[in-house]
C-alpha positions as CSV (number, residue, x, y, z in Angstrom):
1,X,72.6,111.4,108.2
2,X,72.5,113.4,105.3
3,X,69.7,116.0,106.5
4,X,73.0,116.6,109.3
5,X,74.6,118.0,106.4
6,X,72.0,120.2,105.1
7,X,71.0,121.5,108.1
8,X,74.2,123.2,108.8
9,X,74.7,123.8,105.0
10,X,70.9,126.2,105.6
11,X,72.0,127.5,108.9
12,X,75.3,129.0,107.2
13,X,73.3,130.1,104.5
14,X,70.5,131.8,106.5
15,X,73.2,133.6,108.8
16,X,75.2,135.1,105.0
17,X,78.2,133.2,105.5
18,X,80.1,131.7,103.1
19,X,82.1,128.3,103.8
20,X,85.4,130.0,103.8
21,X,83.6,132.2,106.5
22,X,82.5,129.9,108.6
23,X,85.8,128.1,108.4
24,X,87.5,130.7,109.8
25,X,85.6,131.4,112.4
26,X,86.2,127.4,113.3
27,X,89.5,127.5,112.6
28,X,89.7,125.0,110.0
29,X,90.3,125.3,106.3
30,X,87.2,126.0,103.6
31,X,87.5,122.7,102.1
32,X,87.7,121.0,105.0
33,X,84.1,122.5,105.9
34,X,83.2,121.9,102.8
35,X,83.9,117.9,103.4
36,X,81.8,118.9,106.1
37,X,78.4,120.0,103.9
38,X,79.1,117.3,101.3
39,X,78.9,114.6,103.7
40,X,82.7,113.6,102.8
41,X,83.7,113.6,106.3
42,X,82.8,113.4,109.8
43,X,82.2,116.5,111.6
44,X,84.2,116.0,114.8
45,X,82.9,117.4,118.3
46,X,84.7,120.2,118.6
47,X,83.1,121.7,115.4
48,X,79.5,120.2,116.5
49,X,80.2,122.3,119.9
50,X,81.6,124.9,117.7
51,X,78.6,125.1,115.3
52,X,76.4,125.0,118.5
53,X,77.9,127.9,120.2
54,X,78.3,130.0,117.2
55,X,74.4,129.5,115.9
56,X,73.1,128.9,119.2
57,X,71.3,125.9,118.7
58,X,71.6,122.4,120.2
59,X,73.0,119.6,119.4
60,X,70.4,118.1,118.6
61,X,69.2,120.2,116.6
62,X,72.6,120.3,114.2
63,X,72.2,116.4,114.7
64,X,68.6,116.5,113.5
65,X,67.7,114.6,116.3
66,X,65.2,117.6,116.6
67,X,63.8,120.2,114.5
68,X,63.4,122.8,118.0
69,X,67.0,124.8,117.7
70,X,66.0,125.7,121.1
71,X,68.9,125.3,123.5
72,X,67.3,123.7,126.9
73,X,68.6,125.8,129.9
């Protein structure tokens, strides 16, 4: 589980963000997403589908289930 949480800690960091950012743009607070990277807490759907949308990649992909970001049409 942990490559989860560096996976969307490199995607943020390849895209310039910072986590306060990114937080914003999920509409949650910058420590919360920090929780997030750390592996302190469970990233809940809405910000999977969130951090989906916004990087277009898959779920699978964020999930490391994959390493194609490709999102299957």
């Amino acid at each position: 589980m942990q490559l989860v949480y560096r996976r969307i800690k490199d995607l943020r960091e390849d895209h310039d963000l910072t986590q306060k950012q990114l937080a914003k743009i999920l509409s949650c607070s910058q420590q919360v997403y920090s929780n997030y990277e750390l592996g302190q807490r469970d990233i809940p759907t809405d910000i999977l589908l969130g951090l989906s949308r916004f990087y277009d990649v898959s779920i699978d992909y964020l999930l490391n289930n994959t390493d194609n970001p490709q999102i299957n049409r």
